[in-house]
Backbone as numpy.savetxt, mean C-alpha at the origin, in Angstrom:
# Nx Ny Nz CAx CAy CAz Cx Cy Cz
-9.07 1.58 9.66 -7.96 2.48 9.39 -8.44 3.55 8.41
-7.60 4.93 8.32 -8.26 5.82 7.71 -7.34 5.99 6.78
-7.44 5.92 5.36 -6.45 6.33 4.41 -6.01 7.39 3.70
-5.08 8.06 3.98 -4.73 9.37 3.58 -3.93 9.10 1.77
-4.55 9.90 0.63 -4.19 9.90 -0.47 -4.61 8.75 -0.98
-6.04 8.23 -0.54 -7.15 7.60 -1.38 -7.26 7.63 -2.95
-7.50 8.76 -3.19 -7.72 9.38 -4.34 -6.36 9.07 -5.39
-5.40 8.54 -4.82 -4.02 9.05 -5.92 -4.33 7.72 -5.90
-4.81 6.18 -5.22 -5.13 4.97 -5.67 -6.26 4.70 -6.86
-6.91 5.77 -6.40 -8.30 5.28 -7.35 -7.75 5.96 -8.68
-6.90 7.36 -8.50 -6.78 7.67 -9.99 -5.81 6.82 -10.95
-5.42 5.73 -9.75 -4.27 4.60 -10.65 -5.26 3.65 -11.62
-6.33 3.61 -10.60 -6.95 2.62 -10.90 -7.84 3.06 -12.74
-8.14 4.43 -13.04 -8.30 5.20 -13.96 -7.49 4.93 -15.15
-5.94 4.89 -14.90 -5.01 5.02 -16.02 -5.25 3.82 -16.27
-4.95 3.60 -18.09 -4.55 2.38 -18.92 -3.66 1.60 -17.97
-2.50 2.65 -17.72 -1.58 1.67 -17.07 -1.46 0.43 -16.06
-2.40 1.32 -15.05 -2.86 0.48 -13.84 -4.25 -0.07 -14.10
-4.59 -0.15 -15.23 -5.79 -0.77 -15.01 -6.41 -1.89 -14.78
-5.44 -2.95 -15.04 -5.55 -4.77 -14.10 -5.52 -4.62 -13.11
-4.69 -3.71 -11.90 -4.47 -3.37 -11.04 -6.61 -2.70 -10.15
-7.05 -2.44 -10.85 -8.05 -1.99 -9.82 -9.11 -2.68 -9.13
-9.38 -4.18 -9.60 -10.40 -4.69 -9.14 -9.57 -5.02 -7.35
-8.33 -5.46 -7.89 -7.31 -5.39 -6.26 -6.98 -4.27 -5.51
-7.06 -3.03 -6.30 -6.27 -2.05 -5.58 -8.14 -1.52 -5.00
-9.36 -1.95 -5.64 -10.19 -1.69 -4.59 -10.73 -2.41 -3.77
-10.38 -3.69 -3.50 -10.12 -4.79 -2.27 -9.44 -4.42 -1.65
-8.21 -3.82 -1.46 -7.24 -3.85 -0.86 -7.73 -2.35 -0.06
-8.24 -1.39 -0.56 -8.94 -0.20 -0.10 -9.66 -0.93 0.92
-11.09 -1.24 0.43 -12.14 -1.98 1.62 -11.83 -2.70 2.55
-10.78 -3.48 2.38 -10.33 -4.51 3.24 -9.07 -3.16 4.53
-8.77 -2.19 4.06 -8.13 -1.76 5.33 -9.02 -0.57 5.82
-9.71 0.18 4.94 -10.90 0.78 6.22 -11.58 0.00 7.21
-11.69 -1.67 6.86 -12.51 -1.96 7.94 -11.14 -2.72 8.65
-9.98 -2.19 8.80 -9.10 -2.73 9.53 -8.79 -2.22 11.01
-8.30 -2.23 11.94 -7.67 -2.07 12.80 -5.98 -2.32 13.52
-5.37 -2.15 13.11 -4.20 -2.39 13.15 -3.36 -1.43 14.58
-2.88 -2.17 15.80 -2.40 -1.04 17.00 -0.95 -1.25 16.42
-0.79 -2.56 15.90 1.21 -2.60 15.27 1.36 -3.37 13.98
2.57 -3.59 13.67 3.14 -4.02 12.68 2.68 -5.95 12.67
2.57 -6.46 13.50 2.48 -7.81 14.02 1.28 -8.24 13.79
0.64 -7.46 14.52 -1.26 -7.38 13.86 -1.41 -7.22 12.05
-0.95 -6.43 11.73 -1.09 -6.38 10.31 -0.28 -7.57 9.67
0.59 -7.88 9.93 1.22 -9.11 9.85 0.41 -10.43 9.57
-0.44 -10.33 10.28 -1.08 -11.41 10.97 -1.92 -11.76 9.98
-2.52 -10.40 9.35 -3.48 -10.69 8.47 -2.89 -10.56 6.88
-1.80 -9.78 6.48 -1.38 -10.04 5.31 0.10 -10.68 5.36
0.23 -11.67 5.54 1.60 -12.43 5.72 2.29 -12.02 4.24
2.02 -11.82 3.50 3.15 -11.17 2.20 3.71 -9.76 2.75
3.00 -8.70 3.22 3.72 -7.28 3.62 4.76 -7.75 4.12
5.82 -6.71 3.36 7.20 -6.66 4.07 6.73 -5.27 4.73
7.33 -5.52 6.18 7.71 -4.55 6.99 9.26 -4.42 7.03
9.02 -2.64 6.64 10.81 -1.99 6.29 11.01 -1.66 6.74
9.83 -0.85 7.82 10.42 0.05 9.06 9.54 0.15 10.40
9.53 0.65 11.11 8.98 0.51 12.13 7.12 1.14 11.63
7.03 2.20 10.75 6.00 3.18 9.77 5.75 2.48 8.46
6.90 1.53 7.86 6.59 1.66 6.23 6.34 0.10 6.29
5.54 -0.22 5.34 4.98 -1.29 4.54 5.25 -1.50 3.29
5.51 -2.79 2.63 5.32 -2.95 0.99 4.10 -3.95 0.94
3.46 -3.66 0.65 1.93 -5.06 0.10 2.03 -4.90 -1.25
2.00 -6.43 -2.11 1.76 -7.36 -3.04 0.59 -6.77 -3.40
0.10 -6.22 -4.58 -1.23 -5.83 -5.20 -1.43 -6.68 -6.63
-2.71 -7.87 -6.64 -2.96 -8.33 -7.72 -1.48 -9.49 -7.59
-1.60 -10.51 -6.35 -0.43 -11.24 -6.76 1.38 -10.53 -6.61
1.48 -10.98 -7.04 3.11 -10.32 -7.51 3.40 -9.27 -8.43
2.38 -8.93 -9.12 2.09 -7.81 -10.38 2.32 -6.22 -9.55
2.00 -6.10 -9.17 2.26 -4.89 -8.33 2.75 -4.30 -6.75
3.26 -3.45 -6.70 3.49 -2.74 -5.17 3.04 -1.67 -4.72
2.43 -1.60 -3.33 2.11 -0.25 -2.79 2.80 -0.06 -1.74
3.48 1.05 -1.37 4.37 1.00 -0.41 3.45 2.33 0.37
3.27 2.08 1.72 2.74 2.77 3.19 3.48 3.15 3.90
3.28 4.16 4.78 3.63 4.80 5.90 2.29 4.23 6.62
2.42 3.98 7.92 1.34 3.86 8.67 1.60 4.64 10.04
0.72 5.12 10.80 0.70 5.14 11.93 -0.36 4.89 12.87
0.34 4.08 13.31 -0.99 2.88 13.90 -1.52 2.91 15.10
-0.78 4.75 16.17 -1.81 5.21 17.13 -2.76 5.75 16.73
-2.66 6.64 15.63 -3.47 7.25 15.02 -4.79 6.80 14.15
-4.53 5.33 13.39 -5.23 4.18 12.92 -4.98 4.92 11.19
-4.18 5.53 10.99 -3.72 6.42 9.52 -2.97 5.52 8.60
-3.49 5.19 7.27 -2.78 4.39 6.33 -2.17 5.80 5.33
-1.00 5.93 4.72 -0.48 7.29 4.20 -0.07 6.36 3.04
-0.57 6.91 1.57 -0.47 5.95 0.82 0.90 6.71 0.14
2.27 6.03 -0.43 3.07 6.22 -0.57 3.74 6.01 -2.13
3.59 5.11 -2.64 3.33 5.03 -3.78 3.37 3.60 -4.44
2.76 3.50 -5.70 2.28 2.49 -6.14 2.93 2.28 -7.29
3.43 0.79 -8.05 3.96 0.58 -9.18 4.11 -0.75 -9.79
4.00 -1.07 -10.80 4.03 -2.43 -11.37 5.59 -3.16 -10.21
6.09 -4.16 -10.56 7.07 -4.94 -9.89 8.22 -4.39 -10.67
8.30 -4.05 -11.81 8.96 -3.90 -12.63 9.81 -2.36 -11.92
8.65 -1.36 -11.75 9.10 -0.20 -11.25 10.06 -0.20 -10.20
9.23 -1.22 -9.31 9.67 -1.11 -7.83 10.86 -1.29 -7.51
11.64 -2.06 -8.59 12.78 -2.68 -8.69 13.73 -1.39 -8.81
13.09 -0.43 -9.56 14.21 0.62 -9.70 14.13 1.59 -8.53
13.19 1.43 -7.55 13.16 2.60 -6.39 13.75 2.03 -4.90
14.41 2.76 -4.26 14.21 2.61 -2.62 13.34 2.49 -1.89
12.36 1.71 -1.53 11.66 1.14 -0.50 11.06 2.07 0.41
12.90 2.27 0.90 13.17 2.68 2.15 13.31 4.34 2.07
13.29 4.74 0.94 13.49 6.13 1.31 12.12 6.95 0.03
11.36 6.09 -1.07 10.74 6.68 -1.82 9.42 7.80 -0.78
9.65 8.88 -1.59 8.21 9.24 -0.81 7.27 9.88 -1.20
5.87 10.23 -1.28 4.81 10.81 -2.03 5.21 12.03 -3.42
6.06 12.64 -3.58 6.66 13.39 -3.92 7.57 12.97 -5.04
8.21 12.31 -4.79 9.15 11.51 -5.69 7.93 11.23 -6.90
């Protein structure tokens, strides 16, 4: 899979904030470039914690329960769209379902 907004992971991985967060958030990188994913079921398959929210969006568990990254995918394309990332704590205060790069 090809990941669009790479860079806004690794610069998490930079801040104080996120910084427990990077030895996972660069597993979690390596582990989906060499992925393949045609649907939601397939990816499923291999990370049984992702909640699937929508037919496009993902939440994956980063570092355990400590963190969230929420995806857009499109999985003709083989495109991971990274959406945004936040302790558990954060996540709690955002929509899932409607946060988006921008926000």
């Amino acid at each position: 899979m090809r990941i669009i907004k790479e860079k806004t992971l690794t610069d998490y991985c930079k801040s104080s904030k996120y910084k427990n967060a990077e030895e996972s958030l660069k597993a979690w990188i390596y582990e989906v470039k060499f992925s393949v994913w045609d649907n939601a079921s397939e990816l499923k398959a291999k990370y049984r914690n992702a909640s699937i929210i929508s037919s496009k969006r993902v939440v994956f568990n980063i570092k355990g329960n400590d963190y969230r990254l929420i995806v857009d995918i499109e999985y003709k394309l083989k495109i991971v769209f990274i959406v945004w990332f936040g302790s558990h704590k954060e996540y709690d205060k955002i929509d899932a379902k409607t946060v988006s790069y921008e926000d």
